[in-house]
C-alpha positions in Angstrom: 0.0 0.0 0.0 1.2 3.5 -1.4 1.2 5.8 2.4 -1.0 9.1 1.4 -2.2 10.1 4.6 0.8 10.6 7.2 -1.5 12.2 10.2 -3.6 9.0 9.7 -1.0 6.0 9.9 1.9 8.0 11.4 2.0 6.2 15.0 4.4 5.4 17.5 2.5 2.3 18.1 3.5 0.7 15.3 7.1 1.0 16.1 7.2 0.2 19.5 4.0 -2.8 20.0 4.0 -4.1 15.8 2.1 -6.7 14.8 5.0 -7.9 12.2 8.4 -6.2 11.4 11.2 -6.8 8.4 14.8 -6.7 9.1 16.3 -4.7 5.7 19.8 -6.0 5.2 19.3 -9.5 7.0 23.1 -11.2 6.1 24.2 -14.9 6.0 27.4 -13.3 7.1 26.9 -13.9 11.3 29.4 -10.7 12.3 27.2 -8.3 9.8 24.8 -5.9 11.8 21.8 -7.6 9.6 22.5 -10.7 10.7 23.2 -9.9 14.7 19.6 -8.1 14.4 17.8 -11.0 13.1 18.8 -13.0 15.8 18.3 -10.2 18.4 14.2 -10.2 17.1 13.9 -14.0 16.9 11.8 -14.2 19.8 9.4 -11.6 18.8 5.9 -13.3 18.6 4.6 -11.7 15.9 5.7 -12.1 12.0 9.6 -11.5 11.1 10.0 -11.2 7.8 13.7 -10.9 6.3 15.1 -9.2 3.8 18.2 -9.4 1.4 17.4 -7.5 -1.9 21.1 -8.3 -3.3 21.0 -12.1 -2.7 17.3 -12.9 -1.6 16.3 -16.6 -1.0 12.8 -17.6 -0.8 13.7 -20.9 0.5 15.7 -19.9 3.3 13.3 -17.0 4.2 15.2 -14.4 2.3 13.4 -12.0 0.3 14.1 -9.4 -2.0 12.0 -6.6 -0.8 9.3 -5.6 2.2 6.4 -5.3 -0.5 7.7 -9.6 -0.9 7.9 -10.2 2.9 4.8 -7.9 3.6 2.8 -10.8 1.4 3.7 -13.2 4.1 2.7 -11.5 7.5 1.6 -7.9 8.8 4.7 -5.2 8.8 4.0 -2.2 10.3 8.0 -1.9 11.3 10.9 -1.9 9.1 14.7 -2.4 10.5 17.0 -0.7 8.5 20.8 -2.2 8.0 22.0 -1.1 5.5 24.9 1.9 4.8 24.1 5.4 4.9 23.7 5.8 1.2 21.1 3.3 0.6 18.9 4.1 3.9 16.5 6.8 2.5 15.7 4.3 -0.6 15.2 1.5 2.1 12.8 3.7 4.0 10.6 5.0 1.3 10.4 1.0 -0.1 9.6 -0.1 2.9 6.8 2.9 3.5 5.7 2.1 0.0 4.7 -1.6 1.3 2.5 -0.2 4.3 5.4 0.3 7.2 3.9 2.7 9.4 7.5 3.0 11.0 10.8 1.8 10.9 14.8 1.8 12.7 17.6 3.2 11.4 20.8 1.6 12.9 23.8 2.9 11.3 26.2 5.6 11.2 27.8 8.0 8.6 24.5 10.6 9.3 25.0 14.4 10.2 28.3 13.2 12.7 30.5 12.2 9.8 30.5 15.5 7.9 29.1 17.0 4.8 28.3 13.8 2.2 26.3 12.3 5.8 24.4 15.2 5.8 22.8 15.0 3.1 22.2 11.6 3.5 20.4 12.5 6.8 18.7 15.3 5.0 17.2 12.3 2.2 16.1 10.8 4.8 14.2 14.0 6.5 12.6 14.3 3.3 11.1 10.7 3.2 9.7 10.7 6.3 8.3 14.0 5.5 7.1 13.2 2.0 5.3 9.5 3.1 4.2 10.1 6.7 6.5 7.0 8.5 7.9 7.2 11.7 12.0 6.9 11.8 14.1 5.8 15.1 17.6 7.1 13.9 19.7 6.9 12.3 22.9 6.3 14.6 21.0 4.4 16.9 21.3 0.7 19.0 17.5 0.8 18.5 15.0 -0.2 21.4 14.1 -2.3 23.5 10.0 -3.6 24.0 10.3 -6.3 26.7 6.5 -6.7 27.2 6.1 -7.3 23.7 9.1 -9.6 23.5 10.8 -7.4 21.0 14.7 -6.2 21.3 15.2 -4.5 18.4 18.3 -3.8 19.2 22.1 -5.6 18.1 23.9 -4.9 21.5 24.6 -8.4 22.9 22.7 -9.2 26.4 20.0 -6.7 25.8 17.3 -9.7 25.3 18.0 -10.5 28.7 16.5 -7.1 30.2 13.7 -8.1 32.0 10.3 -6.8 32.1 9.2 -3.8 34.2 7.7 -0.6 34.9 10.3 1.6 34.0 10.8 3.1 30.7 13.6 4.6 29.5 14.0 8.0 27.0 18.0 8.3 26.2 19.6 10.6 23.3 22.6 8.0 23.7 21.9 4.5 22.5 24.6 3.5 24.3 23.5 5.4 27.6 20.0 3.6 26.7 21.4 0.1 27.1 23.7 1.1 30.0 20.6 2.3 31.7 18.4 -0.6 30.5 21.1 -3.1 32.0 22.1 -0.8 35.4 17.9 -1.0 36.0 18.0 -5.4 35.5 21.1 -5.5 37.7 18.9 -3.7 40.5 15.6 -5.6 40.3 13.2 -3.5 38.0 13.9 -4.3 34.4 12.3 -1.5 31.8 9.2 -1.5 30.1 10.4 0.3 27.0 13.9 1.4 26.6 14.8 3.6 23.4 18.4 5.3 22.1 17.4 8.4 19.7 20.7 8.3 18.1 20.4 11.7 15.3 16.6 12.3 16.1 15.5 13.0 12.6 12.1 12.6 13.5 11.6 10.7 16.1 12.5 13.0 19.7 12.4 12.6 23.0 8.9 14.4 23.2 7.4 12.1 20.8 8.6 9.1 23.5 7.3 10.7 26.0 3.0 11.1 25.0 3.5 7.5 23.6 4.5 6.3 27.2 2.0 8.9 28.8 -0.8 6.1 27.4 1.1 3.0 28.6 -0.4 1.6 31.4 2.8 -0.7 32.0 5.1 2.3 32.7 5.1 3.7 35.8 8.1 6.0 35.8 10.9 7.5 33.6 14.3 7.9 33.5 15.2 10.7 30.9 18.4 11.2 29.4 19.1 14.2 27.5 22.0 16.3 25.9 21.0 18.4 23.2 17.5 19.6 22.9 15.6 21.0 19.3 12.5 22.1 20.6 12.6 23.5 24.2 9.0 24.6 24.5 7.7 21.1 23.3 9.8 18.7 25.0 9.0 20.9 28.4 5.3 19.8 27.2 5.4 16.7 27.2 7.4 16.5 30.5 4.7 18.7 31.9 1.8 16.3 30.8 3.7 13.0 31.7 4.5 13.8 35.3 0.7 14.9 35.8 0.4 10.6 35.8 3.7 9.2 36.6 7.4 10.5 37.3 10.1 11.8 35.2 13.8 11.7 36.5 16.1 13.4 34.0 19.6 13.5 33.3 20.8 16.4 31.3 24.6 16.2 30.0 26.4 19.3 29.2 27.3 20.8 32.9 30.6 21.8 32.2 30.1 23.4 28.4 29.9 26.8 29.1 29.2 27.9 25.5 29.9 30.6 23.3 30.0 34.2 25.4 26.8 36.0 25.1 26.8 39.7 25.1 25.4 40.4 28.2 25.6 39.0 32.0 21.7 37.1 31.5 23.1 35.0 28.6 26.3 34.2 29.8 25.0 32.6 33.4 21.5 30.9 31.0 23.9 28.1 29.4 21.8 25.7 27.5 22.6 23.3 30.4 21.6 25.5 33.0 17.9 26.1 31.2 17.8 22.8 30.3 17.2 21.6 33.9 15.3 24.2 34.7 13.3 23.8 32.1 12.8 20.1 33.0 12.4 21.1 36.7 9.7 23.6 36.2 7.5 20.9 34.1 8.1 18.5 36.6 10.9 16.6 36.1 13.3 15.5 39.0 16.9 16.4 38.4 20.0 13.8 38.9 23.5 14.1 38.6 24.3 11.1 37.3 23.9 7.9 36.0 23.7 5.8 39.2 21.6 8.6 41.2 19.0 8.3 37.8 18.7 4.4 37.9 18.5 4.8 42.2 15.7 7.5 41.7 13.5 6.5 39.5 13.5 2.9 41.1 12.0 4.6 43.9 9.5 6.2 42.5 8.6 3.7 39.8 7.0 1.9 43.2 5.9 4.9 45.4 5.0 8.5 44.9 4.7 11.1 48.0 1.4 13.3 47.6 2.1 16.9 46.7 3.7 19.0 49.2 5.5 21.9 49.7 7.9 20.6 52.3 7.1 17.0 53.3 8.9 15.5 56.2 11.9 12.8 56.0 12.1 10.6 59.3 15.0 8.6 59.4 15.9 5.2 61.1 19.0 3.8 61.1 20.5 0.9 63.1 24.3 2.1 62.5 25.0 5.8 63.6 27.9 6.4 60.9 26.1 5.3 58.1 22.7 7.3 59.4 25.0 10.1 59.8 26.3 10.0 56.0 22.2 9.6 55.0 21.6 12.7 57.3 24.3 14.7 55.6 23.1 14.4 52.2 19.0 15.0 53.2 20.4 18.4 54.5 22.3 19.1 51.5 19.1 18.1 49.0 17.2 20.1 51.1 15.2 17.9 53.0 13.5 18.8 56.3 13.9 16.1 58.6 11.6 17.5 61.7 12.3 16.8 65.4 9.8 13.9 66.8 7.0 14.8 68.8 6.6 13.7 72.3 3.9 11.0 71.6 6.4 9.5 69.1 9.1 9.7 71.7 7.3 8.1 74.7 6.8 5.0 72.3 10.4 5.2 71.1 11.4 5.2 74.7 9.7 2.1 75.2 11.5 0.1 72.3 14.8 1.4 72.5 17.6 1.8 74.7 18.0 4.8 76.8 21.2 6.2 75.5 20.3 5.8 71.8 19.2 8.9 69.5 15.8 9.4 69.1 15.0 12.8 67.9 15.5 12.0 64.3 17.4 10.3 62.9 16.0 7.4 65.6 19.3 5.4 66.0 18.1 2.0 66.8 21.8 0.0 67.9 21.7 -2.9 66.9 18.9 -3.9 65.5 16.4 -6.2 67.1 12.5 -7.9 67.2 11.3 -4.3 67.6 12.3 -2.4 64.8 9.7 -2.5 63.1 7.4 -0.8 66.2 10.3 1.4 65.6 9.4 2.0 61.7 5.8 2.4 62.9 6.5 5.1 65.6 8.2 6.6 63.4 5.5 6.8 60.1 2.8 7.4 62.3 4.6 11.2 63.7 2.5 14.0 62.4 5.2 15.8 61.0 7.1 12.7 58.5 5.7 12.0 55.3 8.2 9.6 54.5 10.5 6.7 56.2 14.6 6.4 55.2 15.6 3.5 57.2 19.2 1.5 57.4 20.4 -1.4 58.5 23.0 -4.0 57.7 21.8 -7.2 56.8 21.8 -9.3 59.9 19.3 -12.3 60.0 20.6 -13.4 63.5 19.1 -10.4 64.6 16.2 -9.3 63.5 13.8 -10.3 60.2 13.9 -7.1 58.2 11.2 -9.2 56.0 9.0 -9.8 58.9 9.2 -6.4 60.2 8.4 -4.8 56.8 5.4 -7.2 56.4 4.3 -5.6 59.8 4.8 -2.5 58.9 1.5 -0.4 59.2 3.1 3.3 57.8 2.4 1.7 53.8 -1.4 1.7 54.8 -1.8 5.1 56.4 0.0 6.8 53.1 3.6 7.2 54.6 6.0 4.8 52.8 9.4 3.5 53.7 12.6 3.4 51.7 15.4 0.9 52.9 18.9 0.7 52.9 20.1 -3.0 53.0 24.2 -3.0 53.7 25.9 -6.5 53.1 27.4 -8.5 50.1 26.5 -12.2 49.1 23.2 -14.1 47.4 21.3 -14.2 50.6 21.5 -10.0 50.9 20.3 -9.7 47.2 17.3 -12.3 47.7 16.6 -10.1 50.9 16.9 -6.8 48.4 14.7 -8.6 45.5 12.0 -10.0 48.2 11.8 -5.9 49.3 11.0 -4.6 46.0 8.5 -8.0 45.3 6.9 -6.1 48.2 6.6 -2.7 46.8 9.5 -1.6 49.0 12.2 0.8 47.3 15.9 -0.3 48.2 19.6 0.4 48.0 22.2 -1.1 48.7 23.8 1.9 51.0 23.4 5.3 52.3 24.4 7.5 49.4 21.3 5.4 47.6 18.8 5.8 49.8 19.3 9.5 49.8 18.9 9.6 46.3 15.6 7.5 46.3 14.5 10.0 49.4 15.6 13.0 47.2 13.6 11.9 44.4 10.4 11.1 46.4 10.9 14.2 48.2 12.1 16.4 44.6 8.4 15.0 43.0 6.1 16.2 45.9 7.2 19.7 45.5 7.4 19.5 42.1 3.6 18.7 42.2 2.7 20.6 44.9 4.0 23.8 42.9 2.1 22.9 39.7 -1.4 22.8 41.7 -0.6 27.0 41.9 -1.8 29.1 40.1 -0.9 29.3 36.2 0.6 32.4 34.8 -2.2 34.8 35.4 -2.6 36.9 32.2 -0.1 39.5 31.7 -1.1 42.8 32.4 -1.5 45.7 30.2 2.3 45.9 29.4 4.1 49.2 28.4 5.2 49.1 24.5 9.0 49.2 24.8 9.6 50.3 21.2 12.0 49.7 18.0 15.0 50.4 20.2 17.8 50.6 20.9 18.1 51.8 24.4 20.5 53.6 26.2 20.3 53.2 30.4 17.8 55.8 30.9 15.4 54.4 28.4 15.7 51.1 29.8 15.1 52.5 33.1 12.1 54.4 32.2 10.8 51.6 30.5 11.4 49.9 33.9 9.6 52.4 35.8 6.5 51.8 33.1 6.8 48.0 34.8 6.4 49.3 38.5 10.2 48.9 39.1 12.0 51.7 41.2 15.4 53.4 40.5 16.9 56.3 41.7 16.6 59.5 41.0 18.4 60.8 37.7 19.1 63.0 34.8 20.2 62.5 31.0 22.2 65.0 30.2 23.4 66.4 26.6 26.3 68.5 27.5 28.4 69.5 31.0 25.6 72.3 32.0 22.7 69.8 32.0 25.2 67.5 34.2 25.7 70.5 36.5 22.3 71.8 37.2 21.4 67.6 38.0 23.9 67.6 40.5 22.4 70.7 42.1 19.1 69.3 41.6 19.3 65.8 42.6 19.9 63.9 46.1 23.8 63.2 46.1 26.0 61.6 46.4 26.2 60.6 42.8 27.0 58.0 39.8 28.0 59.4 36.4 27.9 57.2 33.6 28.1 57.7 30.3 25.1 57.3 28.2 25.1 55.4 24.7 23.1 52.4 23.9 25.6 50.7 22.2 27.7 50.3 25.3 26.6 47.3 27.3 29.6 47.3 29.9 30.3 50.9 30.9 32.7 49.8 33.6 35.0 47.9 31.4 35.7 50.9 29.6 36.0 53.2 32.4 32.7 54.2 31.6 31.4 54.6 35.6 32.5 57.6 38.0 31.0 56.9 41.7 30.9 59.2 44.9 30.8 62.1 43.3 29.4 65.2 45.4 31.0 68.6 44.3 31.2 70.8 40.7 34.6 69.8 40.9 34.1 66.0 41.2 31.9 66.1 38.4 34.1 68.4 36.0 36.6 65.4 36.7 34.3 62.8 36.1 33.2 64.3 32.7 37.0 64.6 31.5 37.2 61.2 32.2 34.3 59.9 30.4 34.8 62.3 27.5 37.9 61.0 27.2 36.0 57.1 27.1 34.1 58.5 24.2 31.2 60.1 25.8 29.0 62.4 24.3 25.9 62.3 26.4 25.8 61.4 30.4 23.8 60.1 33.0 23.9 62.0 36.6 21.9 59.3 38.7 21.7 59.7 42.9 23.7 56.5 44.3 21.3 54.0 46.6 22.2 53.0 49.7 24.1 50.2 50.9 22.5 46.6 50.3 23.1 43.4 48.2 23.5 43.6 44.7 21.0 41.0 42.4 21.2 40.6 38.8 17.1 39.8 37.4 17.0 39.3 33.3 15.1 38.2 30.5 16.2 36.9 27.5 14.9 35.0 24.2 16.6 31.9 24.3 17.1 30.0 20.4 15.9 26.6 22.0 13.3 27.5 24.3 12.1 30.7 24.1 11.9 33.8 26.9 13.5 32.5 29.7 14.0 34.8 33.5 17.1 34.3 35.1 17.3 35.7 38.6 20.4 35.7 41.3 23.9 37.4 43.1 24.7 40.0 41.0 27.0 43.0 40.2 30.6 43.1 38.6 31.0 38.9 39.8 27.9 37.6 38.6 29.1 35.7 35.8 32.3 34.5 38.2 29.5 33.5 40.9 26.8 31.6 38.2 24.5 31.5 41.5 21.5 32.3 39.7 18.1 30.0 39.2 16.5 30.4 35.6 12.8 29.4 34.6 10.7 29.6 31.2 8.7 33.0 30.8 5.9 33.6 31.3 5.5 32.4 35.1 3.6 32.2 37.6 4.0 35.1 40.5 4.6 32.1 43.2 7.2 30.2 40.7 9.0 34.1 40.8 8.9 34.3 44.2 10.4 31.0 45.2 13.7 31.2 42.8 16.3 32.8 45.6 15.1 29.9 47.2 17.6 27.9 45.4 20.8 30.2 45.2 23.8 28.9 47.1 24.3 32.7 48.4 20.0 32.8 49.7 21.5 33.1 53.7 22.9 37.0 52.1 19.5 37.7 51.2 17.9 37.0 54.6 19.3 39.8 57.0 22.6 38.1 56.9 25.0 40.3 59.6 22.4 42.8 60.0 21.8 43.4 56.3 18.3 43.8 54.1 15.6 40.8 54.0 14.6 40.3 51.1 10.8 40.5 50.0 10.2 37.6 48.2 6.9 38.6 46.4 8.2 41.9 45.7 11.5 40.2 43.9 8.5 37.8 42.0 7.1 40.7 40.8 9.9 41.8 39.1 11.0 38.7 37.4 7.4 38.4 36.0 6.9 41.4 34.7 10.5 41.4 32.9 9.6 37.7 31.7 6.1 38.9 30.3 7.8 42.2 28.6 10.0 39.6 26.8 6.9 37.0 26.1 4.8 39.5 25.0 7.3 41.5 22.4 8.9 40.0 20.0 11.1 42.6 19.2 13.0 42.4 22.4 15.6 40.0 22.3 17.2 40.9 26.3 16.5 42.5 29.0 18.8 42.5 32.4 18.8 44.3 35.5 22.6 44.3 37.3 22.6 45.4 39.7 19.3 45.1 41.5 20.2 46.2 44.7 18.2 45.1 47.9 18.2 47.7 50.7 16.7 48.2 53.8 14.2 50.3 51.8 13.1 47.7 48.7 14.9 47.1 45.6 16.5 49.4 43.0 17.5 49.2 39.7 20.9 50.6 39.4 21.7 49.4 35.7 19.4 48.2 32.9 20.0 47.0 29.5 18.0 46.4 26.4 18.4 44.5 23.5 16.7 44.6 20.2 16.2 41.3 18.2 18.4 41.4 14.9 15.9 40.9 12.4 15.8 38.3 9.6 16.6 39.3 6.0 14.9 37.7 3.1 17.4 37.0 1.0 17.6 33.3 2.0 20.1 33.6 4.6 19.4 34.5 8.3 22.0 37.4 8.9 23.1 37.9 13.0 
């Protein structure tokens, strides 16, 4: 059948649950790709039809096309091995004879330089011309344990087990790593895809096909480059409204090419990336082990949403409880003191010199820890259980107790971490998740399933805010460009303050400002196409007498000034950077954080997609490594959180809602005992596209 109607037949279904597939390129040569992929799908249930168009063999299942294999079984998925050359041709054949998708595995795409481009560009333009979905090229393929289908050529991956995670990775290699690190620790994957080049198929397009798979109940993301910001955060967004995403996002140490101002520099596509994820609901990992650890956990329990839920920790060796305690505090977990009716029955099963204020430090373990567990679970003020213990049978039954366990039933679950080495401790480990039961094998592990548990419920718990209220009636910044006092004015428009000042054409307009204005004084020079004044000696502070000034205006003549800015100085406080700015992957984004002359040394800043919600705003210092500064550290300003929210929405709207403006950045913002001031704005104007078949920057 001739494919006419790609929105009709275009489904991920068909590549991932097929009723019959074709191997393209099948080999009798056993070390050829073709060949290794046969074998990989000889299990499959459904119909496998093979296919060598050079040397085809009816009698030994070999045929010379998929229209010729299609006439003996259903193939809505065609596996493409064969070189780069010869892949678009084997696409549109095997589209031609009703494949609704198919897999390219090899290399020599877009990677290998100019002659693989345009082979990856033939291919673009099949799927676009007949409507087929393509995995690839560059890719290990996928694996589809649940259906009995590894369509994929690394050895071992057949024996990935069934399970409820899925996985999403831009890596085929990271796919299988992931696929196998998952089987090693009890869960096995439901669906476990490598993009490779992403042609068409991306991770976005994974994700809604798994957001209607009843089998998956969790996924581990892997991502380092992304195409469409706005649409993968979407389908993040929708996905973790019914089950988790954990995501891994390469690329922290690339800091990219140097943007012109402070705003791009500290938003590295790494940097939004996770926020990006974050902000649709995503929990963020650092690596590979914390990602398989993580969404383990949460493939088996989810907290309900919560702004702050409660950690309560039990641990039957105080070094390693101590280590688990450590790393809570650093992921930000509250880990409440006991109340007194959970310490009288503590009291009662423990001994008296043993911690019980939480962490609940058991000593060695005994009959009663799990009366322990309970006490714990049942405190008003723990939402979930982290508990420890080395695996000692001649002790205590961790099975027994966990079986007794009530906390599961009143909605609080419990994590474990099982120390010890040998078959017995990994039958105890696989008996524990057969129960429901998240586990690790130490403390570093458990905080990571704890982390994520706790990372989701706030995740959640923000998203049941408010949306981004419509913005309001926004001033109309014009064509630009802007010099500082523009920008400020057009700051003003947005209900941000500044101080007192004066553009000034010549040295008498600079004169009667200073005997106008509250001093002491800044004077800058004024010319919107300087973005850095202070790198070019562009800044003159403290100035309070004619005299002062006359020197201050030699000085910035002598920078190339022409036109000056006399501005009243603010008082002391802490100095904030705020900025908007149109990223090329996913749009306006808000950056907010330390500022002045060190922001970009400092990179403490949190970064969000625009537009955004006043409470999203207001909790972002909330996740700066400097947040104590802003907080009346040594007698200094407290910040106003809401007030600080207000400005990061309004600048994130400005950008949302005007195309024309590519940037805007305040640094400093400066927090005083008196609110926040803008002491420095800039603008920047979105180049505009010329026709002429080129885009021109």
């Amino acid at each position: 059948m001739t494919v006419t109607d790609p929105a009709a037949t275009a489904t991920t279904d068909a590549l991932f649950a097929p009723r019959g597939l074709a191997v393209v390129g099948a080999s009798r040569d056993p070390a050829k790709l073709g060949a290794a992929l046969a074998r990989s799908v000889g299990g499959f249930p459904g119909y496998v039809g093979l296919v060598n168009a050079r040397n085809p063999d009816p009698s030994a299942g070999l045929h010379g096309s998929v229209r010729e294999a299609a006439e003996h079984g259903p193939v809505d998925l065609a596996l493409i091995c064969v070189p780069a050359g010869g892949c678009a041709g084997a696409v549109a054949e095997a589209a031609q004879a009703g494949a609704r998708a198919a897999v390219v595995y090899g290399g020599g795409f877009a990677e290998a330089g100019p002659e693989g481009e345009r082979h990856q560009r033939d291919l673009a333009e099949v799927v676009a011309r007949t409507g087929i979905r393509l995995l690839g090229p560059n890719t290990s393929g996928f694996l589809a344990p649940g259906h009995g289908l590894t369509a994929s050529f690394v050895p071992g991956a057949a024996d990935v087990p069934t399970g409820r995670i899925a996985v999403v990775a831009a890596s085929g290699g990271v796919n299988h790593a992931l696929a196998f690190m998952l089987a090693e620790a009890g869960h096995g994957v439901s669906l476990a895809v490598g993009l490779g080049n992403g042609v068409d198929l991306a991770a976005e397009d994974v994700l809604d096909h798994l957001a209607g798979d009843g089998q998956t109940t969790a996924v581990a993301l892997h991502i380092e480059s992304v195409a469409d910001g706005r649409r993968l955060a979407g389908a993040v967004a929708r996905l973790t409204r019914t089950r988790p995403v954990v995501a891994l996002v390469v690329g922290r140490h690339d800091v990219g090419a140097f943007a012109a101002s402070h705003t791009g520099a500290l938003a590295t596509s790494w940097r939004i990336t996770r926020a990006a994820l974050a902000q649709a609901g995503a929990v963020l990992v650092d690596d590979e082990r914390e990602l398989v650890d993580a969404v383990g956990a949460l493939s088996l329990t989810r907290l309900s949403p919560s702004a702050d839920p409660g950690v309560g920790l039990v641990t039957a060796q105080a070094g390693p409880g101590l280590l688990l305690l450590d790393e809570l505090r650093g992921r930000g977990a509250a880990v409440p003191e006991l109340g007194e009716d959970t310490l009288r029955v503590l009291a009662r099963e423990l001994p008296p010199l043993t911690y019980q204020r939480n962490p609940v430090d058991t000593g060695r373990p005994g009959p009663g820890f799990g009366a322990v567990l309970d006490a714990v679970a049942a405190d008003p003020g723990v939402a979930l259980v982290a508990a420890y213990a080395l695996h000692e049978p001649d002790a205590f039954d961790l099975l027994k107790a966990v079986d007794a366990y009530a906390g599961t039933a009143e909605g609080t679950p419990v994590l474990l971490g099982v120390g010890g080495a040998g078959a017995e401790v990994r039958r105890t480990r696989r008996a524990l998740l057969d129960r429901g039961v998240p586990v690790a094998d130490g403390p570093h592990g458990l905080a990571a399933m704890a982390g994520a548990l706790l990372a989701d419920a706030r995740a959640r718990h923000r998203k049941g805010d408010a949306e981004p209220e419509s913005a309001a009636r926004l001033p109309e910044p014009g064509p630009g460009p802007w010099d500082e006092d523009q920008a400020k004015a057009l700051l003003g428009a947005l209900g941000v303050a500044t101080m007192p000042r004066r553009a000034c054409a010549d040295r008498a307009e600079a004169h009667a400002a200073l005997a106008e204005l509250p001093g002491p004084f800044a004077v800058k020079l004024l010319d919107a196409s300087v973005l850095h004044k202070t790198e070019i000696g562009g800044v003159r502070l403290g100035i309070r007498t004619p005299a002062e000034l006359d020197a201050a205006l030699d000085a910035l003549e002598a920078a190339g000034a022409g036109r000056f800015l006399v501005e009243s100085m603010a008082p002391p406080g802490v100095d904030l950077v705020v900025g908007a700015r149109r990223d090329p992957v996913f749009g306006p984004v808000v950056v907010a954080g330390l500022g002045g002359t060190t922001a970009e040394a400092l990179a403490d800043v949190a970064v969000r997609l625009a537009p955004l919600s006043l409470e999203e705003a207001a909790a972002m210092p909330t996740e700066l490594a400097g947040r104590d500064l802003l907080d009346g550290w040594r007698g200094g300003p407290v910040l106003d959180h809401a007030a600080l929210g207000e400005v990061v929405v309004a600048l994130g709207d400005l950008l949302a809602t005007h195309p024309g403006l590519a940037e805007i950045e305040i640094n400093p913002l400066r927090l005083t005992a008196q609110g926040l001031f803008a002491l420095d704005a800039v603008c920047i104007a979105t180049v505009p596209e010329v026709s002429d078949g080129r885009t021109h920057r």
